[in-house]
C-alpha positions as CSV (number, residue, x, y, z in Angstrom):
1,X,59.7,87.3,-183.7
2,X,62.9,84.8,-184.3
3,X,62.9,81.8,-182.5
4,X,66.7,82.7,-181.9
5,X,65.3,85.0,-179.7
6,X,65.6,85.3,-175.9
7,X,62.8,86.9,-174.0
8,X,61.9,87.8,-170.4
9,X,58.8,89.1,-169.0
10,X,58.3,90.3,-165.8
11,X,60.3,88.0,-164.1
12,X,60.8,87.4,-160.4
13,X,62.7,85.9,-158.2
14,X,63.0,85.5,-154.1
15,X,65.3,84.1,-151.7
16,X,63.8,84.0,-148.2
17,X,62.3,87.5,-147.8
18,X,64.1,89.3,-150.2
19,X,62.7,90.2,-153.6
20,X,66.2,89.5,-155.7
21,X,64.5,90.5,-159.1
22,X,61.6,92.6,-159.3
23,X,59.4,92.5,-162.8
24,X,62.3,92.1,-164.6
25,X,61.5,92.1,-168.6
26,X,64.7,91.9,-171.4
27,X,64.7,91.0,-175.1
28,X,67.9,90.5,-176.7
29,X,67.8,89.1,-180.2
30,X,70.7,87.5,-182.3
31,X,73.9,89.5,-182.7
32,X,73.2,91.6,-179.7
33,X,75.8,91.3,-176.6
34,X,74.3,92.5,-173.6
35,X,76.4,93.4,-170.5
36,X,74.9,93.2,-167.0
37,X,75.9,95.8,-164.6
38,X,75.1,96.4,-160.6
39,X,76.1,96.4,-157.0
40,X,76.8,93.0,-156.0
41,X,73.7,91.3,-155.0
42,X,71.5,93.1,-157.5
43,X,70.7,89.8,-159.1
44,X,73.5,89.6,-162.3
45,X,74.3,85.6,-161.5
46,X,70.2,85.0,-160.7
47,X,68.7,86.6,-163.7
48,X,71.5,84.0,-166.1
49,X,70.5,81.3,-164.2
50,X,66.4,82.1,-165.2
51,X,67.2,82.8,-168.7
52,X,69.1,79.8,-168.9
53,X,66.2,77.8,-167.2
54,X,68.9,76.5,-164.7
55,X,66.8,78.2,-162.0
56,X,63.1,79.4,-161.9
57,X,61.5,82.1,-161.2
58,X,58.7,83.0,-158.9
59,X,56.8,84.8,-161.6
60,X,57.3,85.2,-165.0
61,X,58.3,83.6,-168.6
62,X,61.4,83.0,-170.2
63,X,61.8,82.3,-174.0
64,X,64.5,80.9,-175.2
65,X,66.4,79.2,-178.1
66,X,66.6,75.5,-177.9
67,X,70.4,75.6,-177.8
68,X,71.3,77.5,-175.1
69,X,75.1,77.6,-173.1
70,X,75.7,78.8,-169.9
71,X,79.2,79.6,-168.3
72,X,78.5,80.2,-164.6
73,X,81.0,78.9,-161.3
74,X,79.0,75.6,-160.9
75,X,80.7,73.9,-163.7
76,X,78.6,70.6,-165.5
77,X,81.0,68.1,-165.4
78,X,82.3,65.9,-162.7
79,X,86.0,65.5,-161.8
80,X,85.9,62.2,-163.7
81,X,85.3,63.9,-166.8
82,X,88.2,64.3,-169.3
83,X,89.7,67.7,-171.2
84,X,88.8,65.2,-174.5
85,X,85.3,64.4,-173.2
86,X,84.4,68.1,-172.5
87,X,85.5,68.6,-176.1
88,X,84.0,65.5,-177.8
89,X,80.9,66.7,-176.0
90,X,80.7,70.6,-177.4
91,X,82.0,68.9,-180.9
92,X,78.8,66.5,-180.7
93,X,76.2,68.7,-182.8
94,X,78.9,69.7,-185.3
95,X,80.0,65.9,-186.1
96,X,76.3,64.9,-186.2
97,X,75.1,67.6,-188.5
98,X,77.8,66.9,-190.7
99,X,77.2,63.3,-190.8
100,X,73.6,64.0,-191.2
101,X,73.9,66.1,-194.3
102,X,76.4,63.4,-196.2
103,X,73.6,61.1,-195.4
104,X,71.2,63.2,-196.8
105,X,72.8,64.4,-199.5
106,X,72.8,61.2,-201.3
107,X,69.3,61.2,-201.7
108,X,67.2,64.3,-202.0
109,X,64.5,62.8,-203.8
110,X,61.6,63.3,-200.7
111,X,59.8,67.0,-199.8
112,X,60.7,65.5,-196.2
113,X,64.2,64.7,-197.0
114,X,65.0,68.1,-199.2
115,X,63.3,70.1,-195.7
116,X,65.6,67.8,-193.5
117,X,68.8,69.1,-195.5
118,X,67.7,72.6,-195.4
119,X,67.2,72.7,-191.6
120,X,70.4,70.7,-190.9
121,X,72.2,73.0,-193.4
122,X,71.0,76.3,-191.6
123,X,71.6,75.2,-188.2
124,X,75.4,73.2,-189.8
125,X,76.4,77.2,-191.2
126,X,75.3,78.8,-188.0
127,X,77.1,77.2,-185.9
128,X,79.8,76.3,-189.0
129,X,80.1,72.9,-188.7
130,X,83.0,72.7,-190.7
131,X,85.1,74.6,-189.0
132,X,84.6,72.7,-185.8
133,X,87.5,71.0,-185.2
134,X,89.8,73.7,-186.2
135,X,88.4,75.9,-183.8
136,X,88.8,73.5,-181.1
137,X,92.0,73.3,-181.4
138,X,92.1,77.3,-181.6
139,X,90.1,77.8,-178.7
140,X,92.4,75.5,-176.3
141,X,95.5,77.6,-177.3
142,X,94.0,80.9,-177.1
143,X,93.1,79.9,-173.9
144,X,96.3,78.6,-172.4
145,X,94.9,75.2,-172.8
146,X,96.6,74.0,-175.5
147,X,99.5,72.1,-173.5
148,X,97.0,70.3,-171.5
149,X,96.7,66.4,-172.5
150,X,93.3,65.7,-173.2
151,X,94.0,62.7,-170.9
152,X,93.7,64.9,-168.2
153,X,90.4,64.5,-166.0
154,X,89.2,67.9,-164.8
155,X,89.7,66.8,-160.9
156,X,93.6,67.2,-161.5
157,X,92.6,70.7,-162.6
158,X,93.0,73.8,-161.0
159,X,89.8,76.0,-160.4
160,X,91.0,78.5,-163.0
161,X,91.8,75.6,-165.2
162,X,88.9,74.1,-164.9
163,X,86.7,77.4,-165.5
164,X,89.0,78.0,-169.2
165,X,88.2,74.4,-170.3
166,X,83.8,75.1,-169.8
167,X,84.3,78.1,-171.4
168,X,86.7,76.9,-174.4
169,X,83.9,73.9,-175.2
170,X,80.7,77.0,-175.0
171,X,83.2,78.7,-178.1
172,X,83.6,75.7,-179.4
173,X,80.1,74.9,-179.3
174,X,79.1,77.8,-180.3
175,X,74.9,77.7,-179.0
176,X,72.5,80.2,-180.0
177,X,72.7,81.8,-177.1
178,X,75.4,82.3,-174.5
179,X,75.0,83.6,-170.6
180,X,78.5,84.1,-169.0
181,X,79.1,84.8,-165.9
182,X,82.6,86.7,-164.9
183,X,84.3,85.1,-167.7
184,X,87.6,87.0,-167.7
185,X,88.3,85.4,-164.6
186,X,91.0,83.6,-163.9
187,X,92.3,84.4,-167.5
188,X,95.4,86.7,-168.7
189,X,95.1,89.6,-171.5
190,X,95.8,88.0,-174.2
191,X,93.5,84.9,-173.4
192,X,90.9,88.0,-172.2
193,X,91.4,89.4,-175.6
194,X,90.8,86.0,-177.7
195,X,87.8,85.9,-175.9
196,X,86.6,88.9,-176.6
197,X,87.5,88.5,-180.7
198,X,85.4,85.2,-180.8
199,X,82.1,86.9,-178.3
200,X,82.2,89.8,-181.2
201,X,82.1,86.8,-184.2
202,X,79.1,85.2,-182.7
203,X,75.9,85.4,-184.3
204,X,73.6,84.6,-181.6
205,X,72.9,85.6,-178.4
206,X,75.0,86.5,-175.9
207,X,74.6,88.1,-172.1
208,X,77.3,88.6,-170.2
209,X,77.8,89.6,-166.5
210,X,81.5,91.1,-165.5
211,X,83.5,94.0,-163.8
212,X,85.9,93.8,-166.3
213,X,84.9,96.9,-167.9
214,X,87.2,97.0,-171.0
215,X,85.8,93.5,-171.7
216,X,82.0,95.2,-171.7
217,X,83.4,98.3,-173.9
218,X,85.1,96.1,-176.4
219,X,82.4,92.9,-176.4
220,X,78.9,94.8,-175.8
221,X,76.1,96.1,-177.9
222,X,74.4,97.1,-175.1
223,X,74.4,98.0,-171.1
224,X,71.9,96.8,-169.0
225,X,71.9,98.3,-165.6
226,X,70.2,96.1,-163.2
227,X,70.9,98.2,-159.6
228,X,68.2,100.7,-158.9
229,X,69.4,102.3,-156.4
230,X,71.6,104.3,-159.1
231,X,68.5,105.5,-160.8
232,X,65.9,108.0,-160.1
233,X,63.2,106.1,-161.0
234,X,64.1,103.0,-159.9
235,X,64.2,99.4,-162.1
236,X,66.5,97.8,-164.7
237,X,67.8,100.2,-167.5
238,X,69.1,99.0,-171.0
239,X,71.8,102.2,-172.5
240,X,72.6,101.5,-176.0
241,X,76.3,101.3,-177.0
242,X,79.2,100.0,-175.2
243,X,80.3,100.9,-171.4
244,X,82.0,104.1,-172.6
245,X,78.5,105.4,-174.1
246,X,77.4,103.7,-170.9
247,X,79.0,105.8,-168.6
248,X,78.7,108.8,-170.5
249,X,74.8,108.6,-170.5
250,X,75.0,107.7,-166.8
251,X,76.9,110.8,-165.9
252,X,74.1,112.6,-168.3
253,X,71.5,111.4,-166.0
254,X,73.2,111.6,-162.9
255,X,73.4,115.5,-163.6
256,X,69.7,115.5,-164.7
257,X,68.8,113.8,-161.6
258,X,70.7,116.5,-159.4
259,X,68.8,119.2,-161.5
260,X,65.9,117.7,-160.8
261,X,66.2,117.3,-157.7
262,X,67.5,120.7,-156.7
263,X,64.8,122.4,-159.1
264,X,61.9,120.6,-156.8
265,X,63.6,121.3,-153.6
266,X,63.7,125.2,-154.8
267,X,59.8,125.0,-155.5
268,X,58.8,123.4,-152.9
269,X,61.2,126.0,-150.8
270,X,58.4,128.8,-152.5
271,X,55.6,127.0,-152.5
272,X,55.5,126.3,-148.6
273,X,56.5,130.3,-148.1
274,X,54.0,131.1,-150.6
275,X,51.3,129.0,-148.6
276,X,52.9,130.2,-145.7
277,X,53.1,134.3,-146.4
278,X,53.3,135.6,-149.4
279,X,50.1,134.8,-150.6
280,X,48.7,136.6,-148.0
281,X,50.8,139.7,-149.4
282,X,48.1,140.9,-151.2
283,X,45.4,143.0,-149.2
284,X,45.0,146.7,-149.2
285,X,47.3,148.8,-147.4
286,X,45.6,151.7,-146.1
287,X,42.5,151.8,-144.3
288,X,39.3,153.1,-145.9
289,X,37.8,156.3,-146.6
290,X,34.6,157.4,-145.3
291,X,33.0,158.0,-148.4
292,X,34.5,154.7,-149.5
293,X,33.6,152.5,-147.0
294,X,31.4,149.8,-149.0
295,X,33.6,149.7,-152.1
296,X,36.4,149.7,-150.0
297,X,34.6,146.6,-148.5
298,X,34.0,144.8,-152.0
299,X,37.4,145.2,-153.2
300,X,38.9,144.0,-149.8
301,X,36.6,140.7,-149.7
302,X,38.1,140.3,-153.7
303,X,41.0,140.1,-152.4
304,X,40.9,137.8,-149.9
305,X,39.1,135.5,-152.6
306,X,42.6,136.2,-154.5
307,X,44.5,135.2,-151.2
308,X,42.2,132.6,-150.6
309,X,42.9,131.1,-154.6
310,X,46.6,131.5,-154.0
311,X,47.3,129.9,-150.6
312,X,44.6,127.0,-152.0
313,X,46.7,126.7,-155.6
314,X,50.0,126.5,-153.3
315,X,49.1,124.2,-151.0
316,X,47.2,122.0,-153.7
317,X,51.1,122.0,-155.8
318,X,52.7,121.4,-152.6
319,X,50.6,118.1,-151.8
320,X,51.6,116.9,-155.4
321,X,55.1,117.3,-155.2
322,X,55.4,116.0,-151.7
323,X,53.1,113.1,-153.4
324,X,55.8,111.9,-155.6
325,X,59.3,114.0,-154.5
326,X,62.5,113.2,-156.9
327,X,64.4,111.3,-154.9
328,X,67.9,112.7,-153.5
329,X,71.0,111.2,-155.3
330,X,72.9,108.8,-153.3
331,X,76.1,110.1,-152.3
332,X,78.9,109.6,-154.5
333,X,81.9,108.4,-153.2
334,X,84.5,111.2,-152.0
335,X,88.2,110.5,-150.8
336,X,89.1,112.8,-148.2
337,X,92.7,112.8,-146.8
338,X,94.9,115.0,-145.1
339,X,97.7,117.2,-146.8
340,X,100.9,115.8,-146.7
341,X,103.9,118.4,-147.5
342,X,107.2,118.4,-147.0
343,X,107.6,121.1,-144.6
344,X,105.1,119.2,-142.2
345,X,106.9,116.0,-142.2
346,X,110.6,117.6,-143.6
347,X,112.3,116.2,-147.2
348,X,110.9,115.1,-150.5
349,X,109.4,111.5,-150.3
350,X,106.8,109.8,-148.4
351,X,109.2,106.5,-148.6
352,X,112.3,105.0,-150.0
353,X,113.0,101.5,-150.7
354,X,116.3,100.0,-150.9
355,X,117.7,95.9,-152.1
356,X,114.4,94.4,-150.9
357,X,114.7,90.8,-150.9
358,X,111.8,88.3,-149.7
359,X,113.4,85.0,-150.4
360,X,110.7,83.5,-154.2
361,X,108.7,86.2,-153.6
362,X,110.1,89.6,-154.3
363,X,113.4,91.3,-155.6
364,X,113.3,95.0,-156.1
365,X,116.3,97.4,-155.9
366,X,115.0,101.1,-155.8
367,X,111.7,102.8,-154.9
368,X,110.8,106.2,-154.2
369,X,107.8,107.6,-153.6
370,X,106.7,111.1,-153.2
371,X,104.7,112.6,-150.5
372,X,101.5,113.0,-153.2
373,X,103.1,110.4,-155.8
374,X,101.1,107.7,-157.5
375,X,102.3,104.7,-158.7
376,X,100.4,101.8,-160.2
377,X,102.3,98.2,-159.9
378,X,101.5,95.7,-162.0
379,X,102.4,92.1,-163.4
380,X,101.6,88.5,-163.4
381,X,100.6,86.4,-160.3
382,X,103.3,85.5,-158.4
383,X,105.4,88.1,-159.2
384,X,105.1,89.8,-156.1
385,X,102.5,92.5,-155.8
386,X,100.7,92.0,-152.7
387,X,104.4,91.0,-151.3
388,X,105.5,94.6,-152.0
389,X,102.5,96.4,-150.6
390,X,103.0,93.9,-147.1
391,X,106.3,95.4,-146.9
392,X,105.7,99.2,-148.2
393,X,103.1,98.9,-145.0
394,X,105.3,96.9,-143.0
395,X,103.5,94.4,-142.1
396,X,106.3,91.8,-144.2
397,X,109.9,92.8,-143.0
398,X,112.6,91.9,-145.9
399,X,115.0,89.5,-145.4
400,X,117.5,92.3,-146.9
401,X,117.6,95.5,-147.9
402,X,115.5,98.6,-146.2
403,X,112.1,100.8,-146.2
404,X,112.5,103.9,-145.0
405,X,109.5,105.8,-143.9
406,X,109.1,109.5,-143.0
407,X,108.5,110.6,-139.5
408,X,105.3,110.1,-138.2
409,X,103.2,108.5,-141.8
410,X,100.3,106.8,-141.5
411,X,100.1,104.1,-143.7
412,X,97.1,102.4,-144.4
413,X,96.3,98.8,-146.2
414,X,93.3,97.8,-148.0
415,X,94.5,93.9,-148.6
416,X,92.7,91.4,-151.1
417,X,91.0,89.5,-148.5
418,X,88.6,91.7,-146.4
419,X,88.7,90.1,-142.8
420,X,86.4,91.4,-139.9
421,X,87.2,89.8,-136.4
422,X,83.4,90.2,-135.5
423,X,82.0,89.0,-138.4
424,X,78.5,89.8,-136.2
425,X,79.2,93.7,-136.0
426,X,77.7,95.9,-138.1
427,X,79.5,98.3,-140.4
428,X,77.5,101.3,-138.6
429,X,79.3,100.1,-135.1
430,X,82.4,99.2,-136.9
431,X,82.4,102.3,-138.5
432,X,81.6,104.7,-135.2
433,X,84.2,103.1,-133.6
434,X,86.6,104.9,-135.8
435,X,85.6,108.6,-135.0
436,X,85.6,109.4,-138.7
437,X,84.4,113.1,-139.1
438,X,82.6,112.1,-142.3
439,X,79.9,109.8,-141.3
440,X,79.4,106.6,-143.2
441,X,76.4,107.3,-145.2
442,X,78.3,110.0,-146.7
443,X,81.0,108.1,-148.5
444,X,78.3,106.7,-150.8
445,X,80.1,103.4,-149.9
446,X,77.5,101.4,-147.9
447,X,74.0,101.1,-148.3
448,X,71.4,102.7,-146.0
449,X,70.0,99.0,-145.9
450,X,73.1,97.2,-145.0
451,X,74.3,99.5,-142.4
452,X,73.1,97.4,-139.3
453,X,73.4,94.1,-141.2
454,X,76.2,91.6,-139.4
455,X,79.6,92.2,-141.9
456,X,79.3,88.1,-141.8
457,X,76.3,88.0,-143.5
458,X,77.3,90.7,-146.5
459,X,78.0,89.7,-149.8
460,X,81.8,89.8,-150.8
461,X,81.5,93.1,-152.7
462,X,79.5,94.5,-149.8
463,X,82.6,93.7,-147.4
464,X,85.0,95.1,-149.6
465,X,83.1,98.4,-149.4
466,X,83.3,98.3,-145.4
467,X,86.7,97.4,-145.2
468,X,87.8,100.6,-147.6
469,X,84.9,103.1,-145.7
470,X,86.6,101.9,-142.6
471,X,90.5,102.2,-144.1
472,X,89.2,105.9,-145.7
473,X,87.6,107.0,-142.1
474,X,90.9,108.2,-140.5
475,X,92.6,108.9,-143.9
476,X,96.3,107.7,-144.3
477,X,99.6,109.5,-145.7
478,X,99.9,106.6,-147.8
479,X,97.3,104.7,-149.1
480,X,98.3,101.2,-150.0
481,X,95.5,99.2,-152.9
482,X,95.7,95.6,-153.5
483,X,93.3,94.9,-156.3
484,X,90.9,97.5,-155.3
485,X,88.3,97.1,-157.9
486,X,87.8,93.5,-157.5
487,X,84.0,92.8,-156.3
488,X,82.9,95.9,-157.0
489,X,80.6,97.4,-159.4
490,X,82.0,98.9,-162.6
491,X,80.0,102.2,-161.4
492,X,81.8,102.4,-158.3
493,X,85.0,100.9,-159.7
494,X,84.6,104.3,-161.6
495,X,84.0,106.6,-158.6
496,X,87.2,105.2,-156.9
497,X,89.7,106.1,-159.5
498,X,88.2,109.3,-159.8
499,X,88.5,109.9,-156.1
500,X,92.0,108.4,-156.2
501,X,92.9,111.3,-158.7
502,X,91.8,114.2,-156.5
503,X,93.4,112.5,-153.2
504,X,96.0,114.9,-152.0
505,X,98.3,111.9,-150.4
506,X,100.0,109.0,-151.4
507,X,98.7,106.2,-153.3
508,X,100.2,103.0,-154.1
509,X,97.9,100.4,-156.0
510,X,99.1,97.1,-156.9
511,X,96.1,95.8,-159.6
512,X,94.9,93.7,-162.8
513,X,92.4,95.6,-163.7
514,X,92.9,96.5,-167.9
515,X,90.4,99.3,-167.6
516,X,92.4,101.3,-164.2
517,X,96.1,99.7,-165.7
518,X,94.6,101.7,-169.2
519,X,93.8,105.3,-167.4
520,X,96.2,105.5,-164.8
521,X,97.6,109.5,-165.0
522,X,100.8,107.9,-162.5
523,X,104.5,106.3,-162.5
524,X,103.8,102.3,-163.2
525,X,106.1,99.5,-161.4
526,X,105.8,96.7,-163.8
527,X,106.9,93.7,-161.7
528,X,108.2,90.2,-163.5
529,X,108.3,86.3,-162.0
């Protein structure tokens, strides 16, 4: 197998207690892109770090190519470090080899010194050498870098800064294999779609963890699903293709699963009424002759061998099955809300808005919003989003102009920041507190595991979950979104925009996200600095 290979077996990995990655094995040779999906917390940032080698594991080997690059939010330079040195550094190997092979070249006389050119050729055209320095300079201005002096030392940088200029010198660098972690962060969509045109050019490796699921349909080869709790049997699961062919094959299994599932439940329904009765359904029914007394007796004891065979054979299929049941589903995630109509609350709109002014953060003239409208704003940071969906809920009051909201609506908030004031209360207590009809397991929104877990000691994805199960547990008129994808899982990302579509109220979400911007059925608010 190629040396340019990168290979896992069995790995694992533990912090404290818990058992982060379980047996994990993946293979991923050159010119495959591999996208890690999952829950947060199902081990996407802790398996790059073991294929990189930045981290070992409890168990387990790791193959991998000499020239290895990892992106991940623990960046390798110091503040000290200049935009040029990063660069002059991820030039290094292409400068070198170059030199190397003029050096060469003028004497090729030696076996060792016509091998030497060889290798230094190969490894010069695949990460091409020669185009170095043109890329570099390509990179830096498809990444919005290009106006940055490379005087500038990285601690003058802002964090998003910072995170462009490690991943500009990885594609400038170009290693054999590449481990990124969230790398669309922080960037706009044209720099996200640069990105994505130099991932595809790569000949090597390249693994990639994100919820930016247009980046994984557009950059991937190939899904790897590392949450089990979304499979039947449990255990990382590699789909072929892209994320559409991704989610497509997951929706595939998901309805095998319920099939499955439903198909035991039916036998073992007749197997424990067979055990139960109906093999017993069987003896004669009439009582004997006299002048059939004995054969009356043969046949009956025949037939209670038959009974006896039947109830044994059902019981026997009954202890298998119960041995090694299909496991229910989880629980999707399901939106319920109350009708909201216009003889209930009078008129034709949930909310109008009128001159809003919030002095450098938001202008807007007109908004109206139907009792079941949907309306997607989007536009760059700063240009006043989440300052638009403080004042739609109230929470921001306008220096000028007016929101008018109908008679008795509920509004309800899901901010970007998910706050708890106990951050010691679990979302089970946080969530009975609500008297939500639909208890939380239901919603298919937090884990059977994390219900009695402190909310402090949840993961940021694992928060956001709470805070929406506890924003959907008395479910508003209007439903106000503020980047409601971010931190979680493409699969659930997925779940929520479907349950958006069939909510019968108001929804207003403010959000970057290409893949919902890309299949939102709704009006669109495009906001502008």
């Amino acid at each position: 197998m190629s040396t340019q290979t990168l290979i896992a077996v069995d790995l694992v990995k533990l912090f404290g207690d818990r058992r982060v990655l379980d047996g994990v094995s993946l293979t991923v040779s050159p010119g495959r892109r591999i996208g890690l999906v999952g829950e947060n917390g199902a081990g996407k940032s802790t398996l790059l770090r073991l294929l990189a080698g930045a981290d070992l594991p409890d168990s387990g080997t790791v193959t991998r190519p000499g020239d290895i690059g990892l992106l991940h939010q623990e960046l390798p330079y110091s503040p000290g470090d200049t935009i040029g040195d990063v660069l002059a550094e991820a030039l290094r190997e292409s400068r070198e080899l170059l030199a190397l092979l003029d050096e060469l070249a003028g004497d090729l006389s030696g076996p060792d010194r016509l091998t030497a050119y060889g290798d230094a050729l190969a490894r010069a055209e695949q990460i091409d050498a020669w185009d170095a320095q043109r890329r570099a300079a390509l990179v830096m201005h498809g990444l919005g870098l290009a106006d940055l002096a490379h005087t500038r030392t990285l601690g003058t940088l802002s964090g998003g800064q910072r995170s462009r200029v490690a991943l500009a010198a990885l594609l400038v660098r170009r290693p054999a294999a590449m481990l990124l972690d969230e790398p669309t962060n922080h960037l706009d969509d044209e720099a996200v779609a640069f990105v994505e045109q130099q991932l595809r050019q790569l000949p090597g490796v390249v693994v990639v963890a994100s919820h930016d699921r247009v980046f994984l349909d557009e950059v991937c080869t190939d899904i790897v699903d590392l949450d089990p709790s979304d499979d039947a049997h449990g255990g990382l699961v590699r789909y072929g293709g892209a994320y559409t062919a991704y989610v497509q094959a997951k929706r595939a299994q998901r309805a095998r699963w319920e099939r499955a599932y439903a198909d035991q439940q039916d036998e073992l329904a007749a197997l424990r009424l067979s055990a139960a009765t109906t093999a017993r359904q069987v003896a004669p029914g009439r009582a004997p002759r006299d002048a059939d007394k004995m054969g009356y007796k043969f046949h009956g004891a025949r037939v209670q061998s038959q009974v006896s065979r039947r109830v044994r054979n059902a019981e026997q299929r009954l202890a298998v099955l119960e041995r090694d049941p299909v496991r229910r589903p989880p629980a999707l995630l399901h939106f319920q809300a109350p009708a909201l109509t216009s003889a209930e609350t009078g008129g034709d709109r949930a909310l109008t808005l009128r001159g809003v002014h919030v002095p450098g953060r938001l202008r807007l003239d007109r908004l109206d919003l139907a009792p079941d409208g949907r309306l997607l704003i989007t536009g760059p940071n700063g240009a006043g989003k989440s300052t638009l969906l403080a004042v739609l809920a109230g929470q921001l009051r306008p220096t000028e102009g007016s929101v008018t909201r109908r008679r008795g609506l509920r509004v309800g908030l899901l901010a970007q920041d998910d706050r708890f004031d106990d951050p010691h209360a679990t979302p089970r207590a946080l969530y009975e507190r609500t008297h939500a009809a639909v208890p939380l397991i239901e919603l298919g929104l937090v884990a059977p595991r994390d219900l009695d877990r402190p909310v402090g000691a949840l993961s940021v994805g694992q928060r956001r979950r709470v805070a929406l199960a506890l924003l959907i547990a008395d479910p508003p008129h209007l439903l106000l979104l503020d980047e409601p994808t971010n931190h979680l899982s493409p699969a659930l990302a997925d779940e929520l925009e479907d349950a958006l579509g069939r909510a019968p109220g108001a929804i207003v979400v403010a959000s970057h996200d290409r893949w919902l911007r890309r299949h939102w059925a709704g009006a669109t608010l495009d906001l502008v600095c």
